[in-house]
C-alpha positions in Angstrom: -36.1 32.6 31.3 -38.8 33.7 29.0 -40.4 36.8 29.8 -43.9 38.0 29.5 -44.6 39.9 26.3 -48.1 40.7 24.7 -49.3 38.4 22.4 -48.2 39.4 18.4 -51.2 40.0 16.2 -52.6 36.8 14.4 -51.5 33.0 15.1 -48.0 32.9 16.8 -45.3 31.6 15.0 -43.2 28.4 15.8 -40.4 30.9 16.5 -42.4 32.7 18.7 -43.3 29.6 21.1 -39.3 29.1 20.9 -39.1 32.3 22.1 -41.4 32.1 24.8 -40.2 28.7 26.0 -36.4 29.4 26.0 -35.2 27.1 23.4 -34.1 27.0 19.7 -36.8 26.8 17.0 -35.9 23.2 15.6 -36.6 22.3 19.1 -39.7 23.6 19.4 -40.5 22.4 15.8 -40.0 18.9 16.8 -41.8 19.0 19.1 -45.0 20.9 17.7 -44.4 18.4 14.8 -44.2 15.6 16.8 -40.9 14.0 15.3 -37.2 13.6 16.7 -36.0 13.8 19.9 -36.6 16.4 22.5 -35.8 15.3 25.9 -38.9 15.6 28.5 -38.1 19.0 30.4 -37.8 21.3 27.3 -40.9 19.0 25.5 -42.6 20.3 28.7 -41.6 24.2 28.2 -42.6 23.9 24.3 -46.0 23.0 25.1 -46.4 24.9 28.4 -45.5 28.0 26.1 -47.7 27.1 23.1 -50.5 26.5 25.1 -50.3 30.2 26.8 -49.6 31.8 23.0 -52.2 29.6 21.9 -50.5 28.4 19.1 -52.1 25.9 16.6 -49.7 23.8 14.4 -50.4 23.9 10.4 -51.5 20.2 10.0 -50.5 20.4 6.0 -47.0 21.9 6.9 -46.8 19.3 9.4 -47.8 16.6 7.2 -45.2 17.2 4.7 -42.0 17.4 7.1 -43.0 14.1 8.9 -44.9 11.8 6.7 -48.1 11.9 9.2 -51.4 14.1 9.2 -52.8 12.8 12.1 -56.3 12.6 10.1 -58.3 10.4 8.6 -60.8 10.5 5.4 -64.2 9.4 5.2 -65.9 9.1 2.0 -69.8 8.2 2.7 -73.2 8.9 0.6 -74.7 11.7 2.2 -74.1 13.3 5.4 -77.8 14.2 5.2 -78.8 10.6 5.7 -78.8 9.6 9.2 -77.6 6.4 9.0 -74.2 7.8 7.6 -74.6 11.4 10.0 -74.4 8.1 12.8 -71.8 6.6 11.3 -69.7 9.3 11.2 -70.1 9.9 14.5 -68.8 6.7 15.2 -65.9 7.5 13.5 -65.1 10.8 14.7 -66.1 9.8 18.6 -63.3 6.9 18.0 -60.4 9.6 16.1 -60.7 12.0 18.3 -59.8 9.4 21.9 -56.5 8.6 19.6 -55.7 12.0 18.4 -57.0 11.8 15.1 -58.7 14.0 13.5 -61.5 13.1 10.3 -62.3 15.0 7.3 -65.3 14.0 5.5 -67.2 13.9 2.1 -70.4 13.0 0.4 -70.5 11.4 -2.9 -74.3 11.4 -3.1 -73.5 7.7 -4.4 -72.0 8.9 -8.0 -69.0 7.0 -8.4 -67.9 9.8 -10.1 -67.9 11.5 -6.8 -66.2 9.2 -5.0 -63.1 9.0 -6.9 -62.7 12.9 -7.1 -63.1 13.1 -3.3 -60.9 10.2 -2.7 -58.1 12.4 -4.8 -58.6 15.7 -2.7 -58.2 13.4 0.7 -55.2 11.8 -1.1 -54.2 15.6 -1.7 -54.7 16.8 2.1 -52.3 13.6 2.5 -54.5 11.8 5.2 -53.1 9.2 6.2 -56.0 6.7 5.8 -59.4 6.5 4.1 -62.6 4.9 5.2 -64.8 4.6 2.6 -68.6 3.8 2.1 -67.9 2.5 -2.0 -70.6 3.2 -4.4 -68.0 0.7 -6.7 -69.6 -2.6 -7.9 -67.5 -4.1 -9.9 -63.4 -4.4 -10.7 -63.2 -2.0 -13.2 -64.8 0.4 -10.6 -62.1 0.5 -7.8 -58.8 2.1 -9.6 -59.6 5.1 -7.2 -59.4 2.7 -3.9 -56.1 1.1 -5.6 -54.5 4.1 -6.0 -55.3 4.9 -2.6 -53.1 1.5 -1.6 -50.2 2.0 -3.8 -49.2 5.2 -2.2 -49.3 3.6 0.5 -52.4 4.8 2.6 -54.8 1.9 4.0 -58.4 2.2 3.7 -61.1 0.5 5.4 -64.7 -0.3 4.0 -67.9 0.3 6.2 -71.3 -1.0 5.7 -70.3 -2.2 2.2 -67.9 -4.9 0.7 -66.1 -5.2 -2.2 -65.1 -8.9 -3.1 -62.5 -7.3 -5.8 -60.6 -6.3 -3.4 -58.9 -7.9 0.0 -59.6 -5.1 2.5 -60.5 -4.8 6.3 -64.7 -4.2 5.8 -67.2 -3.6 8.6 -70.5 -4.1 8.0 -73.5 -5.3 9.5 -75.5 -8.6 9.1 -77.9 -7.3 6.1 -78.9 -10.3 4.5 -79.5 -12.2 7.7 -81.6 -9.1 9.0 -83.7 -9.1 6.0 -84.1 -12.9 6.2 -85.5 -12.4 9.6 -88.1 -9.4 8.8 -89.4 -11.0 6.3 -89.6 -14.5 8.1 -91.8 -12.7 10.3 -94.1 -11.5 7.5 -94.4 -15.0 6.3 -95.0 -16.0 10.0 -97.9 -13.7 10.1 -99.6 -15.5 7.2 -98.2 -13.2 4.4 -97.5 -15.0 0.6 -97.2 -11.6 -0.9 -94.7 -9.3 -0.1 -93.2 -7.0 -2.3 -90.0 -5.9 -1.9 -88.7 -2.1 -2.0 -85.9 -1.1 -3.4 -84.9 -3.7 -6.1 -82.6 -3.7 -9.0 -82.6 -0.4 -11.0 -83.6 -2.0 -14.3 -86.4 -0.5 -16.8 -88.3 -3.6 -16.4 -89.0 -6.5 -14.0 -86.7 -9.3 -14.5 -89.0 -12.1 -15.4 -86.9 -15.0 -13.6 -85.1 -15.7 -10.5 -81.5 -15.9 -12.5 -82.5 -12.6 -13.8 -83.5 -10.5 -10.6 -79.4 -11.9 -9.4 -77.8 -10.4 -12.9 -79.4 -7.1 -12.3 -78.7 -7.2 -8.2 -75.4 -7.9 -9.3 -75.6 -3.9 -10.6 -76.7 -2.7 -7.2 -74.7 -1.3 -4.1 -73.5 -4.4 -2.2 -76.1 -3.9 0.6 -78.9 -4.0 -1.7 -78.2 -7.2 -2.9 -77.7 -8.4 0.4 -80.9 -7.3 1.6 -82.6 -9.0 -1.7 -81.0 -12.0 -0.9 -82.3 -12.5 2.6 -85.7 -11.4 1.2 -85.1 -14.6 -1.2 -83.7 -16.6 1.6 -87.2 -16.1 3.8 -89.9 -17.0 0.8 -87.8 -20.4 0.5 -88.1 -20.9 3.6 -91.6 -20.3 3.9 -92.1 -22.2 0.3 -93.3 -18.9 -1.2 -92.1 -19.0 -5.0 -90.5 -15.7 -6.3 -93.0 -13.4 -8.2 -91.1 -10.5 -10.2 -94.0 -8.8 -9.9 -93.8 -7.8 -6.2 -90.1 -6.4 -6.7 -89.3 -2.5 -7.0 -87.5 -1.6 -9.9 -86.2 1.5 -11.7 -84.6 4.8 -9.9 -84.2 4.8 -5.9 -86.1 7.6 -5.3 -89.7 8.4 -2.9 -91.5 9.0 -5.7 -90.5 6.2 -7.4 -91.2 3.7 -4.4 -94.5 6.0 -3.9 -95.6 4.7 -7.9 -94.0 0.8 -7.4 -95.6 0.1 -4.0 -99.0 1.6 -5.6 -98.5 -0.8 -8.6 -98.4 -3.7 -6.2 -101.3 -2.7 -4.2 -103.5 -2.6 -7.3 -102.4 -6.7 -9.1 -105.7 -8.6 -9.2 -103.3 -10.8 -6.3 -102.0 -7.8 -4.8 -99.1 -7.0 -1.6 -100.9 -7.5 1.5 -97.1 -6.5 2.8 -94.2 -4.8 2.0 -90.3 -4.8 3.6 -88.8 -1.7 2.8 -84.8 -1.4 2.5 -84.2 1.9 2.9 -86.1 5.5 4.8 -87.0 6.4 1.2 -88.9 3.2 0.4 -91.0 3.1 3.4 -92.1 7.1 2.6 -93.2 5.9 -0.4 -94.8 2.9 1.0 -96.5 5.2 3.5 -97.9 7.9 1.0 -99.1 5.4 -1.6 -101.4 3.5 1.6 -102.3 7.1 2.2 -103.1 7.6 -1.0 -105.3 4.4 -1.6 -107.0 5.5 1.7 -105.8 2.0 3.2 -103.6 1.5 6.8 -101.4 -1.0 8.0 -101.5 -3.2 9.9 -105.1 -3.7 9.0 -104.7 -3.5 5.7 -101.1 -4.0 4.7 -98.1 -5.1 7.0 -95.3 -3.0 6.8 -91.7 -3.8 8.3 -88.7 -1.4 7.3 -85.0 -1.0 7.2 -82.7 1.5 9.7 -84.9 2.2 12.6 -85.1 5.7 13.9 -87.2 8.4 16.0 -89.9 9.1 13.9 -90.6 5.4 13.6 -91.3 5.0 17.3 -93.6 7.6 17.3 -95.5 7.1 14.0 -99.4 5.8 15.2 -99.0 3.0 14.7 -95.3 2.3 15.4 -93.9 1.3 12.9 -91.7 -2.6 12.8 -87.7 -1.9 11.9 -84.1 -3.3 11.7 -81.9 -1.5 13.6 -78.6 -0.9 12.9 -75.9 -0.8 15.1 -74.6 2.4 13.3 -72.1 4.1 15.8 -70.3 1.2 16.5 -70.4 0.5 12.6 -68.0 3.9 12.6 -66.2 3.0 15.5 -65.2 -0.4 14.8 -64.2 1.1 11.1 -62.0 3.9 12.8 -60.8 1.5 15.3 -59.7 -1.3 12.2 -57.8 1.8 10.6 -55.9 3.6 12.9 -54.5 0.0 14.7 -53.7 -0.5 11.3 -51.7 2.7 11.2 -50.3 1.7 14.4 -48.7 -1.3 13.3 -51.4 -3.4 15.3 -53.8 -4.7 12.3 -54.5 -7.8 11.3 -55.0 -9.7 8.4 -57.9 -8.1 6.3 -61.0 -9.5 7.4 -65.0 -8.6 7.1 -66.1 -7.5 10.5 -70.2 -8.1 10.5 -72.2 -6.4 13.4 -75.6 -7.9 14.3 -78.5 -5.7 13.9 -81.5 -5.7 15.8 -84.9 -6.5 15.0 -87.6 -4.2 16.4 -90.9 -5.6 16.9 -93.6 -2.6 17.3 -97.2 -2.6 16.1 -96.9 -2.5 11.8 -97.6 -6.4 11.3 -100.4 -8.2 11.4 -102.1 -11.1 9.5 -102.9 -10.5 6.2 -106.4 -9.3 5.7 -107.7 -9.0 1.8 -110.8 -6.9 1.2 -113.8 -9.1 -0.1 -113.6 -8.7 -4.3 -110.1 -8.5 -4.4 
């Protein structure tokens, strides 16, 4: 019978639960590491007797005698944002009911990033990656492959990659866009610029153009541009280059491109906005101009969120359905990991459109 002893200074030792439960210490090693047999009574004296010594298995040392980390890595943008802070959350709320744990880094979208941090989870041998690719093109996925050919499965979320044939779970942003802008065109609007656009020095001067240079963006903001595309057909609006964002993805720059729209002799009357960035900018450079929406300009924007609600006036926004974007990812991987997957398929979520108080008909100050 194991006796009652004080507790030995810093984390017990394997050999110490063996100790304390009675048993030999390759016992109590299998069944800390969760491998081989133990049969139930002494699996129950190993665990009674780490959980009163409090010990806490080395998940690397574990990893390395059984093959199996019991955690997950994510690879997103930016924790920052909160789209990917929700998606996380998603992820970990989902790990964490299967005993999984999830180790996660930002990438701040340089692909650079992203292939160093998809090494160091490699490293830390997790047994599968999700991954939130800032990769565009074929040449731009060895990282992901390498990933696969050891032998570790990985799971896109929010973007696709056609290169590759991978489980992806993303929501429905081309169809979402389509339907924001629909109901800009519904209001009476025929010119809407869109924010953000291809990050090219200058407009592209054609339709066929503005596809070449989406076809340099992340996969959701071509998406997005499509549906934008998809609603001025519908409305018979004809494309004008001239009402797209371009160059760096930044505030300020959406600040200086919606400006430039608002001051063409046929200017915006309304802007959809991608991104949390884009409709900052949108909102300073209105500021600015000493104009307001909806009287002035229609705004509608991308990710809805807190501040959004309360903004006077509310403010018109997709939502995403971001937790479950994480969950279903984590869900996709670790059934995978189970045996249980399927065939790699794209799983699209529907977002929500969230009609508030930023759209109105369009309304053109006398002169302009």
């Amino acid at each position: 019978m194991p006796v009652d002893r004080p507790r030995a200074s810093g984390s017990p030792t394997i050999s110490e639960v063996a100790a304390e439960a009675g048993v030999g210490r390759a016992t109590a090693a299998r069944t800390l590491g969760d491998y081989g047999y133990v049969s139930p009574e002494l699996r129950e004296r190993v665990l009674a007797a780490a959980e009163k010594l409090g010990y806490r298995a080395n998940a690397l040392a574990r990893s390395m005698s059984t093959g199996v980390s019991h955690t997950l890595g994510v690879v997103v943008a930016d924790i920052g944002n909160p789209f990917f802070a929700g998606v996380v959350r998603g992820i970990s709320d989902t790990t964490r009911k299967r005993g999984f744990d999830a180790l996660v880094l930002s990438t701040y979208e340089e692909l650079d990033e992203e292939v160093a941090a998809t090494n160091v989870l490699l490293d830390k041998r997790v047994d599968g990656i999700i991954i939130a690719s800032a990769a565009v093109s074929r040449r731009e996925v060895s990282h992901i492959r390498t990933a696969l050919d050891r032998g570790v499965p990985v799971v896109l979320v929010d973007r696709a990659i056609a290169s590759l044939d991978l489980h992806a779970v993303i929501s429905d942003n081309r169809e979402a866009a389509r339907e924001a802008v629909t109901a800009l065109t519904t209001a009476g609007h025929r010119r809407i610029g869109f924010v953000w656009g291809p990050p090219v020095p200058e407009p592209p001067t054609t339709r066929r153009g503005l596809f070449a240079a989406s076809a340099r963006n992340l996969w959701t903001d071509s998406e997005r541009l499509r549906g934008y595309l998809d609603a001025l057909d519908d409305a018979g609006i004809l494309f004008d280059p001239q009402l797209v964002m371009v160059g760096p993805k930044t505030e300020q720059r959406a600040t200086y491109e919606v400006d430039r729209m608002l001051g063409l002799t046929d200017r915006a009357t309304a802007f959809f906005c991608t991104e949390t960035d884009a409709m900052t900018g949108a909102l300073r450079a209105l500021r600015a101009r000493k104009l307001s929406y909806p009287g002035d300009v229609s705004l509608i924007g991308f990710d809805d969120s807190a501040w959004a609600a309360v903004m006077d006036p509310p403010l018109t926004m997709i939502e995403q359905p971001v937790h479950q974007l994480g969950a279903a990812a984590a869900a996709v991987l670790l059934d995978t990991l189970s045996g249980n997957g399927s065939e790699p398929a794209t799983h699209t979520l529907p977002s929500r459109f969230v009609v508030r108080s930023s759209v109105a008909p369009p309304r053109v100050p006398a002169g302009e």
